[in-house]
VEXDOLO-621840 format. One record per atom (N, C-alpha, C, O): x, y, z. Coordinates in steps of 0.1 Angstrom, whole numbers, plus 5000, padded with zeros to 4 digits. Layout:
% VEXDOLO-621840
XYZ ...
//
This chain:
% VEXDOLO-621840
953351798182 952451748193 952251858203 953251908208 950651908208 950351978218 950051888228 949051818226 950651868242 950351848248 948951888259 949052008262 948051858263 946851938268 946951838284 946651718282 947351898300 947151858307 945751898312 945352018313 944951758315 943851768320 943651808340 944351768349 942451888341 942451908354 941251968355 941152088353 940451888357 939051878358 938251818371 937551898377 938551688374 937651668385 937951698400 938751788403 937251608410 938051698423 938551558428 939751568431 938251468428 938851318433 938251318447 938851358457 936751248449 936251318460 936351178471 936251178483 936651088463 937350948465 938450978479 938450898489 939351088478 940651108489 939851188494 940651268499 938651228497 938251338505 938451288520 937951178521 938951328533 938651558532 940151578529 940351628540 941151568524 942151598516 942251708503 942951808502 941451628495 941151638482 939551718483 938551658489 939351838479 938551918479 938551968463 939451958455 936752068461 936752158453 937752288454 937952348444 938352338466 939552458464 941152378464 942152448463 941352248465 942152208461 941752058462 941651988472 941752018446 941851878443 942951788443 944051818438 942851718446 944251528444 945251608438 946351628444 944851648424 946051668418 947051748418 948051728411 946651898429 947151988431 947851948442 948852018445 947551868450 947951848469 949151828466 949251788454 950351828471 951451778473 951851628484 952451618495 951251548475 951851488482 953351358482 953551258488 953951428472 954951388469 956251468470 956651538460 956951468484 958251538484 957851668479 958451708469 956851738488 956251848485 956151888462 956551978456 955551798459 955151818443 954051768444 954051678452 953151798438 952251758433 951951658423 952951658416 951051568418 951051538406 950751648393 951151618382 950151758396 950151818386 951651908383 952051928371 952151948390 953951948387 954451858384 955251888375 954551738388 955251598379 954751608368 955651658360 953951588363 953351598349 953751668344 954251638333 953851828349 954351928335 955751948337 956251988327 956751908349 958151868346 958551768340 959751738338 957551688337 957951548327 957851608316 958751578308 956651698311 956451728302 957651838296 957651848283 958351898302 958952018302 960751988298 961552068296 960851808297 961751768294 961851778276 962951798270 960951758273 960751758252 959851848249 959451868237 959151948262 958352058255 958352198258 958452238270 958252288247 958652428257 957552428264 956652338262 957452528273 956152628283 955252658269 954152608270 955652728258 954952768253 953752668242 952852718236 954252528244 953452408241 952852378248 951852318243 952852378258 952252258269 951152358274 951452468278 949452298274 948452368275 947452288286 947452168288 946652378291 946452338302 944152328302 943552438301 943352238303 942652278303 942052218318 942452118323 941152318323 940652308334 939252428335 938752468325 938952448349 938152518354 938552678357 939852698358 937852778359 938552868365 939152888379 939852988380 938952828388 939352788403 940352718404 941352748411 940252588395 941852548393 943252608383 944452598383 942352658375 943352748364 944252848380 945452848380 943852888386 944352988395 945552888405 946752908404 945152788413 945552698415 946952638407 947952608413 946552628390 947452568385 948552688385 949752648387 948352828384 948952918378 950152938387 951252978383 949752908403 950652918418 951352838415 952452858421 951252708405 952452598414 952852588404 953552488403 952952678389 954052668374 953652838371 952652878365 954052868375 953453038374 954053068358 953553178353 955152988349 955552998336 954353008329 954253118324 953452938327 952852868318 952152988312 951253048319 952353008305 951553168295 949953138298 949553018297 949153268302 947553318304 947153228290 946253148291 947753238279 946853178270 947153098265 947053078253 947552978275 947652818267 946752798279 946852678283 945752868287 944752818294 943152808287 942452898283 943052678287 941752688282 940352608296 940152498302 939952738294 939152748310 937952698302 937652748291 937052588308 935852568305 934752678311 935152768318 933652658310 932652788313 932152698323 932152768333 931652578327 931552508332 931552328334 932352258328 930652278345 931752138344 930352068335 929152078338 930851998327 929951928319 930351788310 929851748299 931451738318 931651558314 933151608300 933451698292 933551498303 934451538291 934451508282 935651498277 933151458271 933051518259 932851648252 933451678241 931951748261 931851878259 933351958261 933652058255 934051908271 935551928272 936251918262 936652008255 936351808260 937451738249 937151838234 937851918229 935751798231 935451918222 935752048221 936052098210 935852118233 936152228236 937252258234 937552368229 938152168236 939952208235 940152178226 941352228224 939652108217 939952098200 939452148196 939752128185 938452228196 938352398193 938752498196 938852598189 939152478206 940652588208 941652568203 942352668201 942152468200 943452468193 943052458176 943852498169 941952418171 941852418160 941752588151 941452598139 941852668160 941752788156 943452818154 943652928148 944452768158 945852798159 946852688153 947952698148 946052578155 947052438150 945852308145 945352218151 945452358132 943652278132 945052128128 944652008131 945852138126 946651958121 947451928126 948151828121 947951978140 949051958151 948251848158 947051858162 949151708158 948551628167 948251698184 949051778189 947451658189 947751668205 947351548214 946851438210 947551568223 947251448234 947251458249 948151498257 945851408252 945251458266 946351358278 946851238275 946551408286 947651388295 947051408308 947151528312 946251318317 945251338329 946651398339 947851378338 946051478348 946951528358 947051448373 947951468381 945951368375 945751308385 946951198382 947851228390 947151088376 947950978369 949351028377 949451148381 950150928378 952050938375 952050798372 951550698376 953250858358 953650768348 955450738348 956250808342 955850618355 956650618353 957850448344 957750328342 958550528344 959250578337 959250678333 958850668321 959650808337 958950928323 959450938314 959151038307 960650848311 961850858295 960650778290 960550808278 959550678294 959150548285 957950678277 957950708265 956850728289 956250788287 956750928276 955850938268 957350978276 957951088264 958350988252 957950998240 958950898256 958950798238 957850758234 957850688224 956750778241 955350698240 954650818231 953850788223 955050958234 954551098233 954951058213 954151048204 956351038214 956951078200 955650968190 954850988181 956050838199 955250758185 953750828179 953350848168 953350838192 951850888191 951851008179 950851018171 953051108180 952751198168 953351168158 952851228148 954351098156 954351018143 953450938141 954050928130 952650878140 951850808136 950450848132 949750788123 950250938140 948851018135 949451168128 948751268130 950251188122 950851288117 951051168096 950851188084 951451068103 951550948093 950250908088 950150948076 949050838093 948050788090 947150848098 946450758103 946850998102 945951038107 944650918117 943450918119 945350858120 943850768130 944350838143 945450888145 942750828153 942650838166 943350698171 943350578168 944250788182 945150688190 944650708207 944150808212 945050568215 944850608223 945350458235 945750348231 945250498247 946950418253 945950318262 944950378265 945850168268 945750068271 947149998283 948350008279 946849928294 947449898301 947049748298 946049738291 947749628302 947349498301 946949428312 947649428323 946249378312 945149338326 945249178328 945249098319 945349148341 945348998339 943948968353 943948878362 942649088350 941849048360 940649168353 940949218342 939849198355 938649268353 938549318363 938549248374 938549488361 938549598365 937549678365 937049708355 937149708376 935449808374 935549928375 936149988383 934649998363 934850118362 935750188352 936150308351 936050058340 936950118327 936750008319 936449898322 936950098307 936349998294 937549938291 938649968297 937349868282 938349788280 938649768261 937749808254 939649718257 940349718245 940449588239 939949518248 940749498229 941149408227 941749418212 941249398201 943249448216 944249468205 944449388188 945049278188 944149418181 944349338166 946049338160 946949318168 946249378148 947049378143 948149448147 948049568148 949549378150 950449468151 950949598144 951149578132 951149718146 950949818133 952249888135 952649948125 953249908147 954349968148 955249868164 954749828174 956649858161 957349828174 958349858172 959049808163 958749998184 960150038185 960649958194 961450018201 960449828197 961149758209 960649808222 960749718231 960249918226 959549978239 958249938240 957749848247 957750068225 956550088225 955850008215 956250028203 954949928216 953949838206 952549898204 951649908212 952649928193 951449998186 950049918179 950249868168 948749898185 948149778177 946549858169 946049958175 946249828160 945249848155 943849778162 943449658160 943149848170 941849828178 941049708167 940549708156 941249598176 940049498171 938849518176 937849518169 938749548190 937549568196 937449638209 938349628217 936249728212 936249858216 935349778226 934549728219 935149738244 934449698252 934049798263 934849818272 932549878263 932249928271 932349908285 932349788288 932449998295 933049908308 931649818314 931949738323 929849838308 928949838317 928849728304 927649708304 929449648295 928649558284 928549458290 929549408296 927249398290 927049248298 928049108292 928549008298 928049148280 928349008269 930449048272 931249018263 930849088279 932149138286 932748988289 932448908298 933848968277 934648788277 935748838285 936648908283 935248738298 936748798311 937548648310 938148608320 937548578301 938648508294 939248578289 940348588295 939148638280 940248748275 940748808282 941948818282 940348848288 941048958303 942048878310 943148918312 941648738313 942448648320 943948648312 945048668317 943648608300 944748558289 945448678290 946648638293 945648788289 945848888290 945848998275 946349118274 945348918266 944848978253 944049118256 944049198246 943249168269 942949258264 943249358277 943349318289 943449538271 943949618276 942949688282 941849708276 943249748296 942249848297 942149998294 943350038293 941350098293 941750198289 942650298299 942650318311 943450348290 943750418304 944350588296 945450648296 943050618289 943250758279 944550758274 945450678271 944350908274 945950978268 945850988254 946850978247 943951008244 943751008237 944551108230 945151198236 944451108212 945551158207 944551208192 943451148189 944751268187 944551328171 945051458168 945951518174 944251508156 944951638153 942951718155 941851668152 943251818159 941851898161 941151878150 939951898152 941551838138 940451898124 940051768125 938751778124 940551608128 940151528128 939351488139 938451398137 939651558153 938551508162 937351588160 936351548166 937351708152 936251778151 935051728141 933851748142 935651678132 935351588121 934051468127 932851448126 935151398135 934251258142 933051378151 931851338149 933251488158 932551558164 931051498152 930151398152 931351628142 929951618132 929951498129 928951498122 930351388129 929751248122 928851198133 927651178131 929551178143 928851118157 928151228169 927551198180 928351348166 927651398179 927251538175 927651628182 926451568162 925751688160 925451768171 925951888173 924751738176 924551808191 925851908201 925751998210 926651838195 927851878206 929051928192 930251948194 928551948181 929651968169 929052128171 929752218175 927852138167 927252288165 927552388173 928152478169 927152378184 928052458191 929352518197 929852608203 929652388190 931852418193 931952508180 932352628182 931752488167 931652578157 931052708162 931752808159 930352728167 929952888168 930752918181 930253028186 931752868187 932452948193 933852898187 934552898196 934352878178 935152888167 934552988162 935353078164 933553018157 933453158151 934053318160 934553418155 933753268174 933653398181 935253398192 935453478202 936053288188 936953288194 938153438194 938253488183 938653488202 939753618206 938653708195 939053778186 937553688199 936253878194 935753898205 935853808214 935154028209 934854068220 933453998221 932854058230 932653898216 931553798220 931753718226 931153668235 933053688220 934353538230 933053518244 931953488239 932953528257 932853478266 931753438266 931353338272 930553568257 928853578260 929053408252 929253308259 929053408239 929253348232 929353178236 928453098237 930353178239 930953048248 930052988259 929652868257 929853048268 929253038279 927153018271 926352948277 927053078264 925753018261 925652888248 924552828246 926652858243 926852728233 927152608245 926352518247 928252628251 928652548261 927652458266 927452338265 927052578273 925952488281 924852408276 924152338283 924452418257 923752338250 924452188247 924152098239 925452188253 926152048252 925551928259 926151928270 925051868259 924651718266 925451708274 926551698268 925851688289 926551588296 926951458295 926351358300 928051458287 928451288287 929451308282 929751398274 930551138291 931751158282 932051068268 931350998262 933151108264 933251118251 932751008243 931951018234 933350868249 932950768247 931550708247 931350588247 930650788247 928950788246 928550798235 927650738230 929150888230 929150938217 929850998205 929451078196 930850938207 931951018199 933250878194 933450828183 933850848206 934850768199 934750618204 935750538203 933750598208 933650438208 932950418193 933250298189 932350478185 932350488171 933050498161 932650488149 934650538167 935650568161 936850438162 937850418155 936250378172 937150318176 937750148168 938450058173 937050158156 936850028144 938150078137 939049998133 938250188136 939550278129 940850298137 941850298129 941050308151 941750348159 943150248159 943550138156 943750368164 945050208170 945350248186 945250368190 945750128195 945850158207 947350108211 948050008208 947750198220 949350168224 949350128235 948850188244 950149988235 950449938251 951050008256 951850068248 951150048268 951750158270 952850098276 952749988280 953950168276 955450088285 955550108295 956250038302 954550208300 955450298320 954250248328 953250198324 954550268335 953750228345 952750328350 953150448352 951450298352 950550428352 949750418363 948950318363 949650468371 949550498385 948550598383 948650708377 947250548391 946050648392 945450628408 944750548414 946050758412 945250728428 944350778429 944350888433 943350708426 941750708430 941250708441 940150758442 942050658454 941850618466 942750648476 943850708474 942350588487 943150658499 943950508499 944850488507 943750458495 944550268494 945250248485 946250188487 944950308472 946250318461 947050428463 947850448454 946850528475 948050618478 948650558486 949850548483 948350518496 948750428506 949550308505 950350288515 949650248497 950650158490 951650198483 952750158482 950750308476 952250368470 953650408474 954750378470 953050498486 953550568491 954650478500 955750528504 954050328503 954750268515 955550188505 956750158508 954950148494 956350078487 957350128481 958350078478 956950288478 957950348475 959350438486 960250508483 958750398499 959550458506 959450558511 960450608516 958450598512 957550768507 957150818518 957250938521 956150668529 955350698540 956550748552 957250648555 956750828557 957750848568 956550828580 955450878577 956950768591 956150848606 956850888612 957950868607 956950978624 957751038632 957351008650 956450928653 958051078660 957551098671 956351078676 955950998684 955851168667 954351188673 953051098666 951851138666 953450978659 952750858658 953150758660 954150708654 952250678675 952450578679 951750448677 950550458679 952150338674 951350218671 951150108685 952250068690 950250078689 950349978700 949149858697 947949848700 950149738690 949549658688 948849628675 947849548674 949549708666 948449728652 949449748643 950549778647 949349738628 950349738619 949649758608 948449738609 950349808595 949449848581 948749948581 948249978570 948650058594 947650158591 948450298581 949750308582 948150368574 948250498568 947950588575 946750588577 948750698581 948150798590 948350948583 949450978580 947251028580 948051158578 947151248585 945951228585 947951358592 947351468599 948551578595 949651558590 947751768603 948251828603 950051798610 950451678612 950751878611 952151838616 952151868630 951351948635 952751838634 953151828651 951551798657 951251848668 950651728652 949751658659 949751528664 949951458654 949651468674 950051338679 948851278676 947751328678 949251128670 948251028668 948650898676 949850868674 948050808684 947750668688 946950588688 945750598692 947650478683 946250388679 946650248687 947650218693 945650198686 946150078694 944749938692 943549948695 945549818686 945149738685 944549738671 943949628668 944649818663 943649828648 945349798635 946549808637 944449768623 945149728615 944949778598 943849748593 945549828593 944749818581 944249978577 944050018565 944150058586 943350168585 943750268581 944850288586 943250378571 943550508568 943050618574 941950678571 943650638582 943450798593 943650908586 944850958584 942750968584 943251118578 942551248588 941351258590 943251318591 942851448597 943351548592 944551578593 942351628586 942651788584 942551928595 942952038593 942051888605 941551988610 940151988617 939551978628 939852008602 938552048604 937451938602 936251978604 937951768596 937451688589 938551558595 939851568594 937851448600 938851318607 937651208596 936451188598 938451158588 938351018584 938950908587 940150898584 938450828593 938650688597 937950598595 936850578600 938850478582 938150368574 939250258573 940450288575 938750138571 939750048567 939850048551 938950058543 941250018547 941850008538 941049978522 941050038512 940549858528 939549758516 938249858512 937649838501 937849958521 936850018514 936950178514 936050258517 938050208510 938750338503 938050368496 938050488496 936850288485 936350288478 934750388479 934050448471 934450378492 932850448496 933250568498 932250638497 934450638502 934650768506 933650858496 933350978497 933350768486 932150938480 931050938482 930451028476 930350838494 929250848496 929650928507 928751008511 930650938513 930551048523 930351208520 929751288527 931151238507 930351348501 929751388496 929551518494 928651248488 927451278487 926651308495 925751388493 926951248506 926251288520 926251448524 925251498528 927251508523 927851648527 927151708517 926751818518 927151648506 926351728491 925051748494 924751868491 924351708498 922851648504 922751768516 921851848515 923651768525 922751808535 923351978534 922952068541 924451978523 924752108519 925452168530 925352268537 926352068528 927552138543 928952158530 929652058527 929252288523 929452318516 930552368524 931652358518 930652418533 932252388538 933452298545 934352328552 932852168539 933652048540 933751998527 934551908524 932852088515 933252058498 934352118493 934752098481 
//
């Protein structure tokens, strides 16, 4: 199994925190780690440095390079640019298919913490037995007892493997997250999972589904398989690349696949902070939020505060709110709509205030 930590977007959701020169995943905000250090010291428990591969951008490749400086120049696979993660996903199974075309691997988001990470590493093993076993696309599902916006959803068939942890099911049915005809009885019952990646195969096979389902996006990953470590490598790349369509995978690629697939409930607990409200909780139920001196409450309770250090904050009479100060950038929202923070950077996108991006 190759592991491939993803690090791609910026999470513009925690902004002004979370930035294009440093995204969510890089921030520390965990007992000075990051989530992308959690990740690859989880990883680093069953994998050498010399497995665990990293795809990203060039901005954050540099980024990633400061906070694991082990990780060898060439388990980096830098995209040429940002173009949805089918053109991605494609991408890195063309890179590895030049080195390991039948080594399972499995995309591992960097933004996420997964815990348990004993459950999640037993979750790793099944995944490559099993597609080492019966070659199908695998891929991991949380169980929902409400309808979730903004993720497709699963509804599990036949049982196909159970080590007592991990339960392995053969995909009955694949629900796009935007399908009208969407049975939120099932969701209720709790029959169906939502997605929550961590997709899995071996390169020759996801390249395969490539040419069955997405010609467009097969042709060009082949002609930089041709031109991979030759001195064309970059021209090469950088002009196939960009004939890729924008979209992710699931557009075209493996919601077509997904009649075949099996999906694993996953055991650990999978934590995706999207928001300034699912950090915010986390952080406070895990013990995490400290205040000090120099924040004072008068009259108000539930707020999240974070600013530079030895800056004094008071609030008084408010409840519920996430205060963030960088400096240069003061957000102040309530809790419940953590959610709009990216119309604030679309806004900054717009008027091209590109140093608050």
């Amino acid at each position: 199994m190759k592991p491939i930590i993803i690090c791609g977007g910026i999470g513009s959701k925690m902004w002004p925190v979370s930035r294009s020169t440093m995204p969510k995943h890089f921030v520390k905000f965990f007992e000075s780690k990051s989530l992308f250090q959690i990740n690859y010291e989880t990883l680093r428990q069953k994998f050498s440095t010399e497995d665990i591969f990293i795809q990203t951008n060039a901005l954050q490749a540099k980024i990633a390079k400061e906070q694991v400086p082990e990780i060898p120049d060439g388990n980096f696979f830098i995209e040429p640019e940002m173009r949805n993660q089918g053109p991605a996903t494609g991408f890195l199974a063309a890179k590895l298919f030049k080195k390991f075309p039948d080594e399972p691997f499995m995309l591992v988001q960097a933004d996420v913490l997964r815990r348990p990470a004993e459950k999640f590493l037993e979750t790793i093993e099944q995944f490559d037995y099993l597609i080492k076993r019966d070659g199908k696309l695998m891929t991991g599902g949380i169980r929902l007892k409400h309808g979730v916006a903004g993720i497709d959803f699963m509804v599990a068939g036949d049982e196909i493997e159970n080590t007592g942890d991990v339960t392995i099911y053969k995909m009955k049915k694949w629900v796009m997250r935007d399908d009208p005809n969407r049975d939120e009885s099932q969701i209720e019952s709790g029959a169906v999972l939502g997605h929550a990646n961590h997709y899995a195969w071996t390169p020759r096979l996801m390249l395969e589904a490539f040419k069955r389902r997405a010609p467009e996006w097969y042709e060009p990953l082949m002609k930089m398989v041709d031109v991979f470590d030759t001195p064309d490598e970059d021209r090469v790349v950088k002009e196939e690349y960009a004939k890729m369509p924008k979209d992710p995978i699931e557009a075209r690629v493996t919601k077509y696949e997904m009649d075949d697939a099996y999906v694993v409930d996953l055991p650990f607990d999978w934590i995706d902070f999207g928001t300034w409200e699912s950090l915010a909780n986390f952080m406070v139920t895990n013990d995490l939020y400290k205040t000090d001196e120099n924040i004072l409450e008068i009259d108000g309770s539930g707020n999240f505060i974070s600013r530079p250090n030895g800056k004094y904050v008071a609030t008084i009479g408010v409840e519920n709110l996430v205060i963030v100060d960088t400096g240069d950038a003061l957000l102040v929202l309530k809790k419940d709509k953590s959610g709009k923070v990216g119309e604030v950077v679309d806004t900054l996108k717009a008027k091209e205030r590109i140093e608050l991006l």
